[in-house]
PDB file of N, CA, C and O in Angstrom:
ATOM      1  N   UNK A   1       0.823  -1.202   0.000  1.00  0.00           N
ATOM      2  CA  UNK A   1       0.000   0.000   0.000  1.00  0.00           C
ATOM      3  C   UNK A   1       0.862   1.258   0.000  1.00  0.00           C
ATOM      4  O   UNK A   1       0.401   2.308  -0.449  1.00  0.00           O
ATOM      5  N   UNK A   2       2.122   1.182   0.500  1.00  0.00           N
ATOM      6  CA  UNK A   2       2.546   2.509   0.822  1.00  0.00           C
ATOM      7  C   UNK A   2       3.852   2.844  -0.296  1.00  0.00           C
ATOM      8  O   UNK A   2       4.569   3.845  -0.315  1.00  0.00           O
ATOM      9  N   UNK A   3       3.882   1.699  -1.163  1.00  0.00           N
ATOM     10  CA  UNK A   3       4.682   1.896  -2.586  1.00  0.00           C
ATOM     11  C   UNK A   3       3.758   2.337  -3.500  1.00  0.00           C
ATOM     12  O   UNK A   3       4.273   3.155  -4.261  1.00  0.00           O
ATOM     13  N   UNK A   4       2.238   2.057  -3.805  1.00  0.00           N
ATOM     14  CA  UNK A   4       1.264   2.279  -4.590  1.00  0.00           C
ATOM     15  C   UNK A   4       1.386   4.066  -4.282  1.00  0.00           C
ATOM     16  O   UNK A   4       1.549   4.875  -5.196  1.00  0.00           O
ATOM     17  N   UNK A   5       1.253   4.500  -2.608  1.00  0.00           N
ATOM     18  CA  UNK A   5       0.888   5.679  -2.309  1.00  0.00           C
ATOM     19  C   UNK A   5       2.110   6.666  -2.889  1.00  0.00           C
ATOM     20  O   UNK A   5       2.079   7.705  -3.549  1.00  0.00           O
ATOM     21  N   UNK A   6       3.386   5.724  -2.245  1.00  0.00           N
ATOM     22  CA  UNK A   6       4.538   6.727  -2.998  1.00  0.00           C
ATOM     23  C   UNK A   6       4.595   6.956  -4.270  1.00  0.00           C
ATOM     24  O   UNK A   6       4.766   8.162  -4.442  1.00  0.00           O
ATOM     25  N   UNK A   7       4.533   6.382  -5.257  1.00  0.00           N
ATOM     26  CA  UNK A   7       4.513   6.415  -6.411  1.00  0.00           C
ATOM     27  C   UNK A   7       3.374   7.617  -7.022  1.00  0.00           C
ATOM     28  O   UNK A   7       3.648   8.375  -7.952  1.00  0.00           O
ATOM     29  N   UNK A   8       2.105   7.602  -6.313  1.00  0.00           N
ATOM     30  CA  UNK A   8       1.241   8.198  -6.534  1.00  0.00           C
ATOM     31  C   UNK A   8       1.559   9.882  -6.101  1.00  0.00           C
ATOM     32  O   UNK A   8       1.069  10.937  -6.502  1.00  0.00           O
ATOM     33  N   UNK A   9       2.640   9.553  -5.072  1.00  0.00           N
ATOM     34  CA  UNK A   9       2.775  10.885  -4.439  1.00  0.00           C
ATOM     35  C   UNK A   9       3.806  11.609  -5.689  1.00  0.00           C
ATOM     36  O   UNK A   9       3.819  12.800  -5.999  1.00  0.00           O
ATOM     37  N   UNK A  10       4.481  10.714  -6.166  1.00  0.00           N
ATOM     38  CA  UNK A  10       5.364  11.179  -6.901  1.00  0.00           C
ATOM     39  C   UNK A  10       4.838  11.820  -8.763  1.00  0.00           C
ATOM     40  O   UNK A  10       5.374  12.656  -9.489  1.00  0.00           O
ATOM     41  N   UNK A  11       4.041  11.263  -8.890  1.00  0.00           N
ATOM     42  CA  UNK A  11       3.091  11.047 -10.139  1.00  0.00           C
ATOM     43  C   UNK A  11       2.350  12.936  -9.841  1.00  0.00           C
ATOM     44  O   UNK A  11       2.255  14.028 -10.401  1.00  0.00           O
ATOM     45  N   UNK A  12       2.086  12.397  -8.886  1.00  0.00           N
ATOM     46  CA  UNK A  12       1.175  14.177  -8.378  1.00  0.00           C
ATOM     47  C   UNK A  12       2.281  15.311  -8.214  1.00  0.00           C
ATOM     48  O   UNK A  12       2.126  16.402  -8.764  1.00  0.00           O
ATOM     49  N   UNK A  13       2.997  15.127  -7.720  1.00  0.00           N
ATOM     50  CA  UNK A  13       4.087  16.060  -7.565  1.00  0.00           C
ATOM     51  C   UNK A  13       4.504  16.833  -8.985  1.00  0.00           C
ATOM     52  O   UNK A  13       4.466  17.984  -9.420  1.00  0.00           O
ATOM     53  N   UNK A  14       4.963  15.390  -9.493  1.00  0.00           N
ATOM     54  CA  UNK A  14       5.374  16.039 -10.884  1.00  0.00           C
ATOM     55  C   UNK A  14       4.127  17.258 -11.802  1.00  0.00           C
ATOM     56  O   UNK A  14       4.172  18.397 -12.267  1.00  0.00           O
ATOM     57  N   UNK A  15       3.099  16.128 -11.660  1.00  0.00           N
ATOM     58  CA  UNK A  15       1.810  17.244 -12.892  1.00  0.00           C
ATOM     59  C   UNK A  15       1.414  18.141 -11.780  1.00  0.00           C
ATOM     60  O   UNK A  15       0.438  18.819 -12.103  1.00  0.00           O
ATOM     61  N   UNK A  16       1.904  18.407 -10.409  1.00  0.00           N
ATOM     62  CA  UNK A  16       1.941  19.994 -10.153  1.00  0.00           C
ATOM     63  C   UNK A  16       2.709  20.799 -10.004  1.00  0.00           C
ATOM     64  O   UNK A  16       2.416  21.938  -9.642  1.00  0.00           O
ATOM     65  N   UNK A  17       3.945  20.377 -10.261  1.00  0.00           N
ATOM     66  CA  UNK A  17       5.084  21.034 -11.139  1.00  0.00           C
ATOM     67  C   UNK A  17       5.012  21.698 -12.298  1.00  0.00           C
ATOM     68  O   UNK A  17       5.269  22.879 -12.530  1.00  0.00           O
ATOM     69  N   UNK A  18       4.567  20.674 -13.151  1.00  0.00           N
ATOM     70  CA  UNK A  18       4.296  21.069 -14.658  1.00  0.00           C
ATOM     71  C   UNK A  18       3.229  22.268 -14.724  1.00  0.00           C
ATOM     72  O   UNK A  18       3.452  23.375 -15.213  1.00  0.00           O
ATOM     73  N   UNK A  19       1.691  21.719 -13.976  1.00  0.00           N
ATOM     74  CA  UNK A  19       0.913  22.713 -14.173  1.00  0.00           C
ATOM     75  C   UNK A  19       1.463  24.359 -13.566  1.00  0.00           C
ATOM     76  O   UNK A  19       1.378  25.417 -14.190  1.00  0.00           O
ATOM     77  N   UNK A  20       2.161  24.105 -11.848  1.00  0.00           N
ATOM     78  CA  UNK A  20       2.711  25.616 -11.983  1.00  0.00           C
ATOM     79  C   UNK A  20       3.335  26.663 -13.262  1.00  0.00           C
ATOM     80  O   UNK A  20       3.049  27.705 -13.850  1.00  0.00           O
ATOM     81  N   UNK A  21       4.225  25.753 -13.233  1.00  0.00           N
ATOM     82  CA  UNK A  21       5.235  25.921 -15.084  1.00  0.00           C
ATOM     83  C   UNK A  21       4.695  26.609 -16.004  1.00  0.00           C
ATOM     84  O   UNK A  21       4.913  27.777 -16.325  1.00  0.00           O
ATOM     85  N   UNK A  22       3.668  25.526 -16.611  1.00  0.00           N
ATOM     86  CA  UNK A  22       2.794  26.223 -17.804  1.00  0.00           C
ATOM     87  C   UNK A  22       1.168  27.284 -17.827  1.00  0.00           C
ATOM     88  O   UNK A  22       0.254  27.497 -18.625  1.00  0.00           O
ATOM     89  N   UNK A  23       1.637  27.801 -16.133  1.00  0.00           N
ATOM     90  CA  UNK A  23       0.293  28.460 -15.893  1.00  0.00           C
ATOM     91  C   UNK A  23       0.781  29.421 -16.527  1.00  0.00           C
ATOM     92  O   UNK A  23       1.991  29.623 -16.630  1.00  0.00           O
ATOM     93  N   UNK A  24      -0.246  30.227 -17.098  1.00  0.00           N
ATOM     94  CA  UNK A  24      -0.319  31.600 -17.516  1.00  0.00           C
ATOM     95  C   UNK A  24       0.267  32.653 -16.419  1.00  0.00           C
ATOM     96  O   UNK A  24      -0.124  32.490 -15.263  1.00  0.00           O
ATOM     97  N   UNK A  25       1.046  33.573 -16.649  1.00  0.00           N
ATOM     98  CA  UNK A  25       1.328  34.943 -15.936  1.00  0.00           C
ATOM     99  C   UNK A  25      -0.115  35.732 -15.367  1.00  0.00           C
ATOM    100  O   UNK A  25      -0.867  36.360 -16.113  1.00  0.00           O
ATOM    101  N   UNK A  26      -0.321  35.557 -13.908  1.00  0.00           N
ATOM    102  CA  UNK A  26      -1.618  36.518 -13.583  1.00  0.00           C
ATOM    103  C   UNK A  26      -1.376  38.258 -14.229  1.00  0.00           C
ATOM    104  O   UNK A  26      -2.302  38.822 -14.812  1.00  0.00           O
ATOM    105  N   UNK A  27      -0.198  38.850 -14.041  1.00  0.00           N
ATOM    106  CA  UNK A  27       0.024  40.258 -14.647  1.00  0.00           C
ATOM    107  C   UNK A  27       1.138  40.370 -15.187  1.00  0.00           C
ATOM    108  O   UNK A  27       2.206  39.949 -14.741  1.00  0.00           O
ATOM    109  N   UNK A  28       0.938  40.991 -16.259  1.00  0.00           N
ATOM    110  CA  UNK A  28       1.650  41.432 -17.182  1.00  0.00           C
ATOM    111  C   UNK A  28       3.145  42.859 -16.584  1.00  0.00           C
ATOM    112  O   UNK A  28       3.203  43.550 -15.567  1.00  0.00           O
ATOM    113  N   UNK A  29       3.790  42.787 -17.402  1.00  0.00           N
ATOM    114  CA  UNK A  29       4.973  43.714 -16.897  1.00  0.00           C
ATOM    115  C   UNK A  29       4.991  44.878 -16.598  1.00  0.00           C
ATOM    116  O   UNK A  29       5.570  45.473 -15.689  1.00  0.00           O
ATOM    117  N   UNK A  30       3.846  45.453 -17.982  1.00  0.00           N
ATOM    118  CA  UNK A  30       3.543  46.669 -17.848  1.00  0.00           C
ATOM    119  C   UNK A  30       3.077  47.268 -16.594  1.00  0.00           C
ATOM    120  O   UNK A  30       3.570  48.244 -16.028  1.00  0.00           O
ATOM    121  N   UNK A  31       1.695  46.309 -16.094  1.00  0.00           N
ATOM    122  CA  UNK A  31       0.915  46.528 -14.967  1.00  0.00           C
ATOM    123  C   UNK A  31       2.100  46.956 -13.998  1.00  0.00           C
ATOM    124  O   UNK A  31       2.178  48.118 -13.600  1.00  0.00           O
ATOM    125  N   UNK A  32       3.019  45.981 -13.630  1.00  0.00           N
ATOM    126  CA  UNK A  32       4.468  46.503 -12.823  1.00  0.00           C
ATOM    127  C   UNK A  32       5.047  47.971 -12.815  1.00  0.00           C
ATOM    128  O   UNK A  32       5.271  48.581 -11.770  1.00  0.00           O
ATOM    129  N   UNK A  33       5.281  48.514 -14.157  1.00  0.00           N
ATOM    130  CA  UNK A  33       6.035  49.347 -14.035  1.00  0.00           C
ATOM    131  C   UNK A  33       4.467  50.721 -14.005  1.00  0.00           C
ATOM    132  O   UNK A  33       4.411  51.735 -13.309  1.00  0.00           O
ATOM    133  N   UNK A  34       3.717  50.354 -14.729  1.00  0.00           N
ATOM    134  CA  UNK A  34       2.828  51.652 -14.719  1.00  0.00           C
ATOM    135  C   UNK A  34       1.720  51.924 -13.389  1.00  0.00           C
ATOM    136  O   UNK A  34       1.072  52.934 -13.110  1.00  0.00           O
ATOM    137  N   UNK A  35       1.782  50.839 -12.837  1.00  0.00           N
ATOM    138  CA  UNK A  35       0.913  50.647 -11.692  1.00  0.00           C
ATOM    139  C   UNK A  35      -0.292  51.052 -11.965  1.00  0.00           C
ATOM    140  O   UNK A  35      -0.707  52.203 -11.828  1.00  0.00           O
ATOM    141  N   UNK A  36      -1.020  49.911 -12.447  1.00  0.00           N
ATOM    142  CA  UNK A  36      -2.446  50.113 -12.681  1.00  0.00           C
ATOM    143  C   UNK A  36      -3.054  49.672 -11.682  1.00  0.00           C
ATOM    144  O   UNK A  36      -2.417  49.137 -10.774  1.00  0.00           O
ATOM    145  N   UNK A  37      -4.828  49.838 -11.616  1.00  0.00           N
ATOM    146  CA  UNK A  37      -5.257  49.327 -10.729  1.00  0.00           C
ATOM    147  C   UNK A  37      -5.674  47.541 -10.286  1.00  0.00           C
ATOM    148  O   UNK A  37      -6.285  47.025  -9.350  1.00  0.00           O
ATOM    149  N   UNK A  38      -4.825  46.907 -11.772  1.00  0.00           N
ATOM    150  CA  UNK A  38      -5.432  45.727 -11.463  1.00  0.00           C
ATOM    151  C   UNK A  38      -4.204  45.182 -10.466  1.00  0.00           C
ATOM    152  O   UNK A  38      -4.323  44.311  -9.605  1.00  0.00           O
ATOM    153  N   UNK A  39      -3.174  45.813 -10.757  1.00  0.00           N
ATOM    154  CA  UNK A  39      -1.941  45.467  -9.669  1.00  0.00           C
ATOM    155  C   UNK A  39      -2.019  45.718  -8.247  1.00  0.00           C
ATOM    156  O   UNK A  39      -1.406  45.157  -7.339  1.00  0.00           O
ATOM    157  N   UNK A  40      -3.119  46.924  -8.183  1.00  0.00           N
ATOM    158  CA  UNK A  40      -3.295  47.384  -7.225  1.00  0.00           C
ATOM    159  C   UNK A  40      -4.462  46.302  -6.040  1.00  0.00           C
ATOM    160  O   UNK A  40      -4.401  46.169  -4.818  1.00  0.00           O
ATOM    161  N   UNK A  41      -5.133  45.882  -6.741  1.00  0.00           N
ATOM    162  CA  UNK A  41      -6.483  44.859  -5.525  1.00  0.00           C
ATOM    163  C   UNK A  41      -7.754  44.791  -6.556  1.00  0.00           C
ATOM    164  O   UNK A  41      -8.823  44.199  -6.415  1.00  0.00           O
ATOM    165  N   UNK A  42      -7.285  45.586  -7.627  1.00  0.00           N
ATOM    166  CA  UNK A  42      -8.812  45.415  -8.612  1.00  0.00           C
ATOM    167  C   UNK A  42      -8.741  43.674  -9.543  1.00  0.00           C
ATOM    168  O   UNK A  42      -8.879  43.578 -10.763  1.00  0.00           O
ATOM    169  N   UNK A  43      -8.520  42.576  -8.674  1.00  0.00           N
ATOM    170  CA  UNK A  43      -8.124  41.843  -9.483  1.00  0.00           C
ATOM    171  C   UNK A  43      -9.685  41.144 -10.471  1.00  0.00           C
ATOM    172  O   UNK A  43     -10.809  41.047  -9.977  1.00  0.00           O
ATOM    173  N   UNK A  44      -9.278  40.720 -12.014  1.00  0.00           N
ATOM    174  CA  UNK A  44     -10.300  40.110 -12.791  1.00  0.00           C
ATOM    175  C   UNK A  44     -10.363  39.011 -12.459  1.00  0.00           C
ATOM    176  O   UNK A  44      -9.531  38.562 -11.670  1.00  0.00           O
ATOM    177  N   UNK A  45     -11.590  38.082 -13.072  1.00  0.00           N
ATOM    178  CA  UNK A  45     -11.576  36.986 -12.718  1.00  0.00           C
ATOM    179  C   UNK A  45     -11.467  36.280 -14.158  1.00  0.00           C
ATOM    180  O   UNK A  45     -12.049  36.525 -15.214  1.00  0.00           O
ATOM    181  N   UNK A  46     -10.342  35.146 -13.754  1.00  0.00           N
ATOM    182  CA  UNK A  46      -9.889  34.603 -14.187  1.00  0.00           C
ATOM    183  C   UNK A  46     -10.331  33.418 -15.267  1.00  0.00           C
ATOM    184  O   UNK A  46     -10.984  32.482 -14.805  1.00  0.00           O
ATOM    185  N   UNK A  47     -10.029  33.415 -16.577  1.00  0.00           N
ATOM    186  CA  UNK A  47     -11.089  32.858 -17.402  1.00  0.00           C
ATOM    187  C   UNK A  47     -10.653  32.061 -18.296  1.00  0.00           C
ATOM    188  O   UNK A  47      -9.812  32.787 -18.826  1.00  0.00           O
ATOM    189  N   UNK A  48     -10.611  31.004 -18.900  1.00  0.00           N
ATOM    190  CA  UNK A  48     -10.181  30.220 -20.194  1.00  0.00           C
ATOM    191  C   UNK A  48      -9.424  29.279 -19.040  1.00  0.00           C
ATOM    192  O   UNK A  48      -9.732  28.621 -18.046  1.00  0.00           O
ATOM    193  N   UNK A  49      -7.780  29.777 -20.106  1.00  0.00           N
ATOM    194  CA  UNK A  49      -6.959  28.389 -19.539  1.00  0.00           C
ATOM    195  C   UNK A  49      -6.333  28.675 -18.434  1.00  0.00           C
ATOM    196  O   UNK A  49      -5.432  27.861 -18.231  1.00  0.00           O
ATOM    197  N   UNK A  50      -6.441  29.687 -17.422  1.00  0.00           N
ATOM    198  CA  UNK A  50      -6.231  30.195 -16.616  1.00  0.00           C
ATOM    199  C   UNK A  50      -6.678  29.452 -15.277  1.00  0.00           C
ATOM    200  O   UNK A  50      -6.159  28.920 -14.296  1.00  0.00           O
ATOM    201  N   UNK A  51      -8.155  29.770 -15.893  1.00  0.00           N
ATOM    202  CA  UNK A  51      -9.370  29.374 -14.766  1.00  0.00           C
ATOM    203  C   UNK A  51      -9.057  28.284 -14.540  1.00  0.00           C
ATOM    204  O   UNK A  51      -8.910  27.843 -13.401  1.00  0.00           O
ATOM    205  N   UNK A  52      -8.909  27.692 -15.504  1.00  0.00           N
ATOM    206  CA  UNK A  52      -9.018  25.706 -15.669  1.00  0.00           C
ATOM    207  C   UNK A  52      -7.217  25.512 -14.323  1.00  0.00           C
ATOM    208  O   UNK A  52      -6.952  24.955 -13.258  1.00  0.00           O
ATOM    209  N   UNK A  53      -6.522  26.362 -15.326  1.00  0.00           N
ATOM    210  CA  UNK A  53      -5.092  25.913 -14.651  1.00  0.00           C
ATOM    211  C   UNK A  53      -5.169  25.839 -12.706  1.00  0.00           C
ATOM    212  O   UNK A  53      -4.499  25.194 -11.899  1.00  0.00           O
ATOM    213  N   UNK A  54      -5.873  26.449 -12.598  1.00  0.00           N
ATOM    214  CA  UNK A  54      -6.422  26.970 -11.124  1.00  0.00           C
ATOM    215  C   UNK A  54      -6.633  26.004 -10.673  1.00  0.00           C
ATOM    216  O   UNK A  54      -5.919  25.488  -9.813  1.00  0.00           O
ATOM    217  N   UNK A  55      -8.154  25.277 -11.356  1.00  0.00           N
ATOM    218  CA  UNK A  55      -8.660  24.576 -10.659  1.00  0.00           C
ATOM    219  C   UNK A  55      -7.719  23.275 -10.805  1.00  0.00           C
ATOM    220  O   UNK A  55      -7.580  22.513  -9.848  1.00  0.00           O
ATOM    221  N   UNK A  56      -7.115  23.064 -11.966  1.00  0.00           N
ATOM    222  CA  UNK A  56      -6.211  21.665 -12.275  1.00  0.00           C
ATOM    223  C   UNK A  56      -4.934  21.973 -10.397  1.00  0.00           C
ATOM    224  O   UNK A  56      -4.868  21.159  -9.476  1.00  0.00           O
ATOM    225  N   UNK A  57      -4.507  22.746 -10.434  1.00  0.00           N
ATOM    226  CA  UNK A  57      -3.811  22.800  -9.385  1.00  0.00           C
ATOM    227  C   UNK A  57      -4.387  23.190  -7.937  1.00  0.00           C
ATOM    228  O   UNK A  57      -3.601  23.526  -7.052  1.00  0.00           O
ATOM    229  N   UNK A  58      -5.354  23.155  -7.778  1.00  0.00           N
ATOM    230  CA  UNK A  58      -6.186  23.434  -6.341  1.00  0.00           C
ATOM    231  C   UNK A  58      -6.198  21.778  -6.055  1.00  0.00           C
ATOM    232  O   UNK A  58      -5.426  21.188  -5.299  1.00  0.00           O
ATOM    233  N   UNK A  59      -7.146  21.254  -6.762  1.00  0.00           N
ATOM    234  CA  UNK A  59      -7.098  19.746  -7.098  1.00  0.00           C
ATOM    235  C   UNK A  59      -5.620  18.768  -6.411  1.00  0.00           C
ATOM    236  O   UNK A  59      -5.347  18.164  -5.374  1.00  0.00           O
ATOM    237  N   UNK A  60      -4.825  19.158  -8.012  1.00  0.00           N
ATOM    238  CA  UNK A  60      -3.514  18.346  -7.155  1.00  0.00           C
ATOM    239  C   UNK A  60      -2.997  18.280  -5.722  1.00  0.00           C
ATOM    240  O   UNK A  60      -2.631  17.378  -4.969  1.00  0.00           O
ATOM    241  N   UNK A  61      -3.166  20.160  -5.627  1.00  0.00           N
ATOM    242  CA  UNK A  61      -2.754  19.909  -4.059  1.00  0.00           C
ATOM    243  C   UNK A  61      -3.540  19.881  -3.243  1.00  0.00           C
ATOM    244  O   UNK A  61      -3.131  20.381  -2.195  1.00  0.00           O
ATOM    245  N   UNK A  62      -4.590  19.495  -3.207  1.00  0.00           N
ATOM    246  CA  UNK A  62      -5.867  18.897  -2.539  1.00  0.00           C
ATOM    247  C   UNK A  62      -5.544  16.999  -2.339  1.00  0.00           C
ATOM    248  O   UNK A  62      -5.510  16.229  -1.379  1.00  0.00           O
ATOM    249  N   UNK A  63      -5.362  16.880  -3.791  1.00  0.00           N
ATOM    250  CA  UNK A  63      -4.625  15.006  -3.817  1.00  0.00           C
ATOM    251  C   UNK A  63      -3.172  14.464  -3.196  1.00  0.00           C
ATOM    252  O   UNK A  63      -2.861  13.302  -2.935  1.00  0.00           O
ATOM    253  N   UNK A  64      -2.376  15.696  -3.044  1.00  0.00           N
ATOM    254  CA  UNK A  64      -1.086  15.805  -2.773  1.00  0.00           C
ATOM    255  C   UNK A  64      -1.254  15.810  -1.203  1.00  0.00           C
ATOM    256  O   UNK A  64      -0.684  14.878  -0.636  1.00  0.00           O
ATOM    257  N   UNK A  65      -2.036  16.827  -0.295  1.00  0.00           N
ATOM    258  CA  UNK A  65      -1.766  16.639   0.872  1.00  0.00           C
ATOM    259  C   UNK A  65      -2.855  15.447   1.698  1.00  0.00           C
ATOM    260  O   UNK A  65      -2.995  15.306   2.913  1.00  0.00           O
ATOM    261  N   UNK A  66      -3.712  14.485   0.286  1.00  0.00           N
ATOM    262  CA  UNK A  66      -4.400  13.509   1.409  1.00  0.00           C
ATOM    263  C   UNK A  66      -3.571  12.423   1.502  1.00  0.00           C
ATOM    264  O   UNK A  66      -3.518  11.733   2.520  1.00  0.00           O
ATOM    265  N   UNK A  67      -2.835  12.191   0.390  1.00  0.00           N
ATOM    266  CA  UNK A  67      -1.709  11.210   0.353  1.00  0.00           C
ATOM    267  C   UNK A  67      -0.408  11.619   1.520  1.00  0.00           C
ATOM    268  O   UNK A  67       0.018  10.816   2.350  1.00  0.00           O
ATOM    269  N   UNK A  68       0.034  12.888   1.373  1.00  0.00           N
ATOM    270  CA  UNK A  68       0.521  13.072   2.471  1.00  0.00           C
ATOM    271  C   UNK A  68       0.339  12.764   3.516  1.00  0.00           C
ATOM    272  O   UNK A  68       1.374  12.393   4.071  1.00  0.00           O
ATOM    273  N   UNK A  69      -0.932  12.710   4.393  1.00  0.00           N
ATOM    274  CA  UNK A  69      -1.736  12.255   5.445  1.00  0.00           C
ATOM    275  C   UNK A  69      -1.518  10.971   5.269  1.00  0.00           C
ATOM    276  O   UNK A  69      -0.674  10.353   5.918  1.00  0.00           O
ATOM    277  N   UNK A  70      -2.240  10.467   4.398  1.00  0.00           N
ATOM    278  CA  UNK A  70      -2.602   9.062   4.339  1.00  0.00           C
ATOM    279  C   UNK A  70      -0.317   8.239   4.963  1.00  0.00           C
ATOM    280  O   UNK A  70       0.306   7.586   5.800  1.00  0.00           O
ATOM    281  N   UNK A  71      -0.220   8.886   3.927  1.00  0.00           N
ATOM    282  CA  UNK A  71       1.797   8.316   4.051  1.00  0.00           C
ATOM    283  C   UNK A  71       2.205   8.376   5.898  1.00  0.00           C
ATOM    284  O   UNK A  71       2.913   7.596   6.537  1.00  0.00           O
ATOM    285  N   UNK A  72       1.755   9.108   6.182  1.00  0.00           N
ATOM    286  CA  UNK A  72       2.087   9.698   7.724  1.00  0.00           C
ATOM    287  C   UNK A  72       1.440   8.694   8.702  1.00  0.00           C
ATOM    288  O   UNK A  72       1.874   8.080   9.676  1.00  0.00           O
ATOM    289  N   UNK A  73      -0.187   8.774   7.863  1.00  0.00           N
ATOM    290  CA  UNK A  73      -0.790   7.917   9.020  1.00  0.00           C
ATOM    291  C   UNK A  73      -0.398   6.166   9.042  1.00  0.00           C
ATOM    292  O   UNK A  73      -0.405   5.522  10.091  1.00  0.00           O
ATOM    293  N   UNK A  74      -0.174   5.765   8.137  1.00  0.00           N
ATOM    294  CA  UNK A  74       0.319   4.518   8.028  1.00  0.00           C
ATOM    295  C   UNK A  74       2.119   3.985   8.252  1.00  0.00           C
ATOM    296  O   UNK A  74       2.655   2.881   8.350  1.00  0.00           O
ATOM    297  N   UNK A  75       2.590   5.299   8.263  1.00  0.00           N
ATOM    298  CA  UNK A  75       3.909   4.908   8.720  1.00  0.00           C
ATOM    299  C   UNK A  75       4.050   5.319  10.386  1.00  0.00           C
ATOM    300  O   UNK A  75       5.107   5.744  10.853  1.00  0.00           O
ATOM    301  N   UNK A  76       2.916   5.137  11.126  1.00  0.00           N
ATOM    302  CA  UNK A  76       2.870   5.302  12.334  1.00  0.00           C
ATOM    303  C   UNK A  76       2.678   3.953  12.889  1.00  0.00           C
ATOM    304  O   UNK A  76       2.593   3.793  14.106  1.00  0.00           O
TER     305      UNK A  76
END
């Protein structure tokens, strides 16, 4: 059970690696140097492959820390 879990832990790790990686930039450079208000707290909400990337990584590390648990509680 706890080679199935590692493996799994490792499997997750990686595609939330990747998904950090290939997420989209929330702001742009400009916003940086000109200080607009979306830099400021006016933030949009987030839409397309963005949105998705979000939820793909809320997820993982939602799967990432039950396996964590789960690894902990069984090596007790």
């Amino acid at each position: 059970m706890q080679k199935i879990l590692l493996i799994a832990m490792i499997v997750v790790s990686i595609l939330m690696i990747l998904a950090v990686v290939i997420q989209p930039a929330k702001n742009s450079s400009s916003a940086n140097i000109t200080g607009s208000t979306e830099a400021l707290g006016g933030r949009k909400k987030a839409r397309g492959l963005e949105a998705a990337m979000d939820r793909v990584i809320r997820v993982l590390g939602v799967v990432f820390m039950v396996i964590a648990l789960l690894l902990a509680k069984l090596s007790l």
